[in-house]
C-alpha positions in Angstrom: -42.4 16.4 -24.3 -41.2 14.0 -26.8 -40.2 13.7 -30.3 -41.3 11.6 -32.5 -39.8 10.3 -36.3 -42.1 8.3 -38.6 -41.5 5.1 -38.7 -38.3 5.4 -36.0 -38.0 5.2 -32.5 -38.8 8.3 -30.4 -36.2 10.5 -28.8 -35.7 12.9 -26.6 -34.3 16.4 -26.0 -31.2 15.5 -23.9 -30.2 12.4 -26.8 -30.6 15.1 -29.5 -28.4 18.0 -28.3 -26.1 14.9 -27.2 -25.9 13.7 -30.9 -25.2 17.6 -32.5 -22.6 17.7 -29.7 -21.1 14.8 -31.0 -20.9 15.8 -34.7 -19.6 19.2 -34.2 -16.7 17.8 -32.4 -16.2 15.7 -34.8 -16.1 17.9 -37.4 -14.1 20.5 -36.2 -13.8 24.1 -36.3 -15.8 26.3 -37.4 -14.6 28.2 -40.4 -14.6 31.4 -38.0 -12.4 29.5 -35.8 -10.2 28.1 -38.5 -9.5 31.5 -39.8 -8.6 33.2 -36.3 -5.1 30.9 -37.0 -4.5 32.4 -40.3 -2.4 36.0 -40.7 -1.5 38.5 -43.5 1.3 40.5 -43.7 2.9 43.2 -45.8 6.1 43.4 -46.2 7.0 46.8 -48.2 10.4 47.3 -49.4 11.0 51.2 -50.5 13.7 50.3 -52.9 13.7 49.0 -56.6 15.8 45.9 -56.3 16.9 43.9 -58.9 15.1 40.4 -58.4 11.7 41.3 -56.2 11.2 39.9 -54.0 14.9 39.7 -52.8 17.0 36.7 -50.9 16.2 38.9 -47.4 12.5 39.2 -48.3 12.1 35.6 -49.0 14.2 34.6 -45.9 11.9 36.8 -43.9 8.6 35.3 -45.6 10.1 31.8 -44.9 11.4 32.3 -41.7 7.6 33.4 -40.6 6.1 30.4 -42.3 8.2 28.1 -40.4 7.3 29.3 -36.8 3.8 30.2 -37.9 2.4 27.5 -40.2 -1.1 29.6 -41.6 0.7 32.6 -42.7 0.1 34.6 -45.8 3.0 37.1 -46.9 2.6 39.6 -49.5 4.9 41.5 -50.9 4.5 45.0 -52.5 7.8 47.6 -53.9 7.7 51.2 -53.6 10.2 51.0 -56.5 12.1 53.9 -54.9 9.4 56.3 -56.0 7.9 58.1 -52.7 4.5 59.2 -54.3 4.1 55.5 -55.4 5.4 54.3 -51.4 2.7 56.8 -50.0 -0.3 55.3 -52.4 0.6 51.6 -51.8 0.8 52.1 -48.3 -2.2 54.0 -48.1 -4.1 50.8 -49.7 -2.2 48.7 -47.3 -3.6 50.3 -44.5 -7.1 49.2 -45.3 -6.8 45.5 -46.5 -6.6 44.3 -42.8 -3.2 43.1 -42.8 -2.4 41.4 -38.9 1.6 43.0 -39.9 3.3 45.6 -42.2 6.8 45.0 -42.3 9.1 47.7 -43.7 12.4 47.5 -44.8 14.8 50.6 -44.8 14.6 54.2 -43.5 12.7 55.5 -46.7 10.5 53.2 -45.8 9.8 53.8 -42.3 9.5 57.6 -42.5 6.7 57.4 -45.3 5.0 54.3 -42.8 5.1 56.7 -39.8 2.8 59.3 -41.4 0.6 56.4 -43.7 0.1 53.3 -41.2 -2.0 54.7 -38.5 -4.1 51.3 -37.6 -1.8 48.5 -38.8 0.8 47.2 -36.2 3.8 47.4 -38.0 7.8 46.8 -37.6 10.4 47.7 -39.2 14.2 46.6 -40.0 16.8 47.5 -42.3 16.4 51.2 -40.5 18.8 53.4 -39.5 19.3 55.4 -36.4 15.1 55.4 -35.0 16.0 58.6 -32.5 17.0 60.4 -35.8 14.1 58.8 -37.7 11.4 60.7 -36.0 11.4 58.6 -32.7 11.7 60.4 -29.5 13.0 57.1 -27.7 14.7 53.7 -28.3 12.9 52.6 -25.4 9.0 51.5 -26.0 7.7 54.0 -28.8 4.1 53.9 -28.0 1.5 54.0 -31.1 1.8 51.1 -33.1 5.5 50.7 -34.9 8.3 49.4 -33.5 11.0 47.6 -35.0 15.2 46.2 -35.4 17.7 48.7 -36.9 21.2 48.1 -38.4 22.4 51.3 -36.3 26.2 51.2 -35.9 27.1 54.8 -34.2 29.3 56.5 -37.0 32.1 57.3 -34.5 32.5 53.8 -34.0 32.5 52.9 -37.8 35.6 55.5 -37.7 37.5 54.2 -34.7 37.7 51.2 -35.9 39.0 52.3 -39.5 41.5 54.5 -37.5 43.0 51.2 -35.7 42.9 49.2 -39.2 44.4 52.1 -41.0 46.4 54.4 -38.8 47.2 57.1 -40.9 43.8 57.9 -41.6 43.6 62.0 -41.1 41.0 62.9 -43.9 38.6 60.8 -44.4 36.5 61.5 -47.6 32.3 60.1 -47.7 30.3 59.3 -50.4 26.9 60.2 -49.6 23.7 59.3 -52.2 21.8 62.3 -52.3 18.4 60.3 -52.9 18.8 58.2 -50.2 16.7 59.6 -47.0 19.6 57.7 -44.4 21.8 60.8 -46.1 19.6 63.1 -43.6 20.9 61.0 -40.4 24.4 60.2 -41.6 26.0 63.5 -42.9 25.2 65.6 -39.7 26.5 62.9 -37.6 29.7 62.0 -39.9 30.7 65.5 -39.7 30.2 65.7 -35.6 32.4 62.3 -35.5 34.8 63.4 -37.8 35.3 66.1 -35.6 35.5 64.3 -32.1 38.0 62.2 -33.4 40.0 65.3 -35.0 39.9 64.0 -38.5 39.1 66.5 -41.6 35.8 66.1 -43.2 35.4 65.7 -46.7 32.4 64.3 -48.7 30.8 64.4 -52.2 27.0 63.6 -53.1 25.7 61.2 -56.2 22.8 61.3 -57.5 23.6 57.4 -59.6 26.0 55.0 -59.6 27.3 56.8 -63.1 28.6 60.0 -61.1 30.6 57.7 -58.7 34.2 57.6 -60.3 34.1 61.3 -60.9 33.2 61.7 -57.1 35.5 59.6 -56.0 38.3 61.1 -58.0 37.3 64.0 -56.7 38.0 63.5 -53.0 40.7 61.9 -54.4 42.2 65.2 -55.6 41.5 66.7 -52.4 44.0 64.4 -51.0 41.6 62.2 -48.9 43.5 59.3 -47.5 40.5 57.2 -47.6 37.0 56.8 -49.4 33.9 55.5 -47.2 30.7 54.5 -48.9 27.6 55.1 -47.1 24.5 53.6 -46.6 23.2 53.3 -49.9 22.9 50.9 -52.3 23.5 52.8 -54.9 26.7 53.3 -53.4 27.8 50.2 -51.9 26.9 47.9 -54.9 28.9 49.9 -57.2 32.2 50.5 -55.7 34.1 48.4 -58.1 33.3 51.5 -60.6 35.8 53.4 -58.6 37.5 50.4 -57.0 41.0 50.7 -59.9 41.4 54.6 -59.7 41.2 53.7 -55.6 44.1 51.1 -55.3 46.3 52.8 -58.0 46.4 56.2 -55.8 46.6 53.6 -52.8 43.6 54.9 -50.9 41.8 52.2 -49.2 38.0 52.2 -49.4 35.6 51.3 -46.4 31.7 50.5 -46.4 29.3 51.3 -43.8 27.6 48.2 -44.8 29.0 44.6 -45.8 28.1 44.2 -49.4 30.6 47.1 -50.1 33.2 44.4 -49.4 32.0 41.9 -52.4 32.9 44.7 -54.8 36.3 45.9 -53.5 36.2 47.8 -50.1 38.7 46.6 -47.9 36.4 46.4 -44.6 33.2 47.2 -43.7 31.7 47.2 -39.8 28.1 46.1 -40.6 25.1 44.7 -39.1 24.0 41.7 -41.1 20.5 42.0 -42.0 19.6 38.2 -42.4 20.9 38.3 -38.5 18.7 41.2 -37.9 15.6 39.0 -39.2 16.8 36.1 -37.4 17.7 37.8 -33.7 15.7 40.6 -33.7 12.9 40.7 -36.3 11.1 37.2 -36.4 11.0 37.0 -32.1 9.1 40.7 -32.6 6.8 39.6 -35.6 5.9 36.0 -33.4 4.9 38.5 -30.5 2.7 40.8 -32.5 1.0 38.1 -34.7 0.6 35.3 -32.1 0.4 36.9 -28.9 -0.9 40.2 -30.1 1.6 42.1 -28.6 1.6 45.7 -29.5 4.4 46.8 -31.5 4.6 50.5 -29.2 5.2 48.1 -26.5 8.6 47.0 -27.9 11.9 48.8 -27.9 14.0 49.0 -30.4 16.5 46.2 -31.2 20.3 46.3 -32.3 22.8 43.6 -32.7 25.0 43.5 -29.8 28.0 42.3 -31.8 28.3 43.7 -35.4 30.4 41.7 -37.4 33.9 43.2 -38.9 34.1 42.2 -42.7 37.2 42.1 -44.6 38.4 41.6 -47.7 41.4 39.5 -48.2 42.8 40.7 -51.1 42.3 44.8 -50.5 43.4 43.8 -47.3 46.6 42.1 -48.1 47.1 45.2 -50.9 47.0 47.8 -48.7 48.8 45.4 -45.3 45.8 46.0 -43.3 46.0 44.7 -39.9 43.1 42.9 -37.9 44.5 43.7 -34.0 43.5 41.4 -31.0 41.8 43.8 -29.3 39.3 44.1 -32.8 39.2 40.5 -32.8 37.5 40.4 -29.6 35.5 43.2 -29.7 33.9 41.8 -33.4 33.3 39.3 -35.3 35.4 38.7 -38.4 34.5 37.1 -41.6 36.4 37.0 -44.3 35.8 37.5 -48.0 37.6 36.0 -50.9 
């Protein structure tokens, strides 16, 4: 059988599946295919921040962009409410994002009961096994992720060595904060391994912060250490003057305490999180459709020691070798 074109030469069957051959190699992709290399992700940040999206959420988006080329990141802000968190997540759920990433431990505990079909990691996390996970190793289900986790006991030991007459310890906890839930329990238990006295006071906003920390003051703590909270840690130089007058050092459980007066803080830097732990985990679950319940969770092997120069020179704080190996030190003007 032949066919036939007015006018044109006749051709047959084998020349015209050879010629659509030809053109749709030429021409590419389908768009089905084109759009298989294309992915969306969430990332969902609990906390009202003060420029959103923040430096870390743009280094994250970034970072993605740069190993995976056709990537779409979205960004969405629970604004520290939790009803709000619960309904944006909820909506998240159905828009067929390929990732959710979360970003601190409010965040994570509302995900674990909202994202029951999106993979989904998350970092800036505290402690998971204290966070509803019943392993570090592979969680099953579909949410894995990189935590800042620094054991609290070690936090303290190393205080102890900077600051040697450390005895009574007094915390700062934010009492909206969920990470209050993991740390206060496990403060107290450290406090007590390493026979120091516990003391602590809660805030509910950075306003009630120099009147708590005059008040562990008055109680004769012999030093102040802000928790993980921003509320907290970004507002120590409210209390930072009271502080060095009555000579009691303050610590930080996380790094940015440091910029606005504490004198050291052992912290996991999250942009080193993203970097080591994060991005390898989001590559695996977006390109190689890895499951995230497949992954265990990740920590920094080395948390880095930050110190402030000037608190440190104040109160003749002393770095020791043996720290100096164990950590990383970076020093803050």
């Amino acid at each position: 059988m032949k066919i036939w074109t007015s006018g044109r030469p006749k051709i047959g069957y084998s020349a015209v599946i050879t010629l659509i051959a030809t053109v749709l190699v030429l021409a590419g992709p389908l768009p089905s295919q084109c759009a298989r290399q294309f992915y969306k992700v969430a990332l969902f940040d609990f906390d009202r921040r003060k420029v959103t999206p923040d430096p870390l959420a743009r280094h994250i988006e970034s970072k993605l962009q740069d190993r995976l080329p056709h990537i779409v990141v979205d960004h969405y802000s629970g604004l520290g409410d939790e009803s709000r968190s619960v309904k944006l997540l909820q909506s998240i759920e159905n828009k067929g994002y390929h990732l959710v990433i979360t970003r601190t431990s409010d965040a994570l505990i509302i995900a674990q009961h909202t994202l029951l079909k999106t993979p989904t990691l998350y970092t800036n996390a505290n402690n998971p096994l204290l966070l509803g996970f019943k392993t570090l190793g592979p969680p099953g289900g579909n949410i894995s992720g990189a935590s800042y986790y620094i054991p609290v006991e070690k936090h303290l030991r190393v205080y102890k060595a900077i600051w040697p007459t450390l005895k009574k310890p007094g915390f700062l906890f934010d009492k909206h904060n969920k990470s209050r839930r993991v740390e206060v329990p496990e403060t107290r238990s450290a406090c007590t391994s390493l026979g120091l006295r516990f003391e602590m006071e809660f805030v509910e906003n950075r306003d009630q912060l120099p009147k708590a920390a005059n008040r562990l003051m008055a109680r004769g703590v012999d030093a102040i250490i802000a928790a993980s909270s921003g509320t907290i840690y970004e507002n120590i130089h409210t209390f930072i003057e009271d502080a060095n007058r009555k000579g009691v050092p303050v610590f930080s459980f996380y790094k940015m305490g440091v910029w606005n007066g504490a004198a050291v803080a052992l912290s996991s830097d999250y942009f080193q999180i993203a970097d080591e732990l994060l991005l390898p985990m989001a590559v695996k679950v977006l390109k190689d459709r890895a499951s995230p319940g497949s992954m265990p969770a990740a920590f920094l092997e080395k948390p880095s020691l930050f110190v402030n120069r000037l608190q440190a020179r104040r109160f003749k704080l002393r770095i020791s070798p043996e720290i100096k190996k164990k950590q990383a030190i970076v020093y803050v003007e």
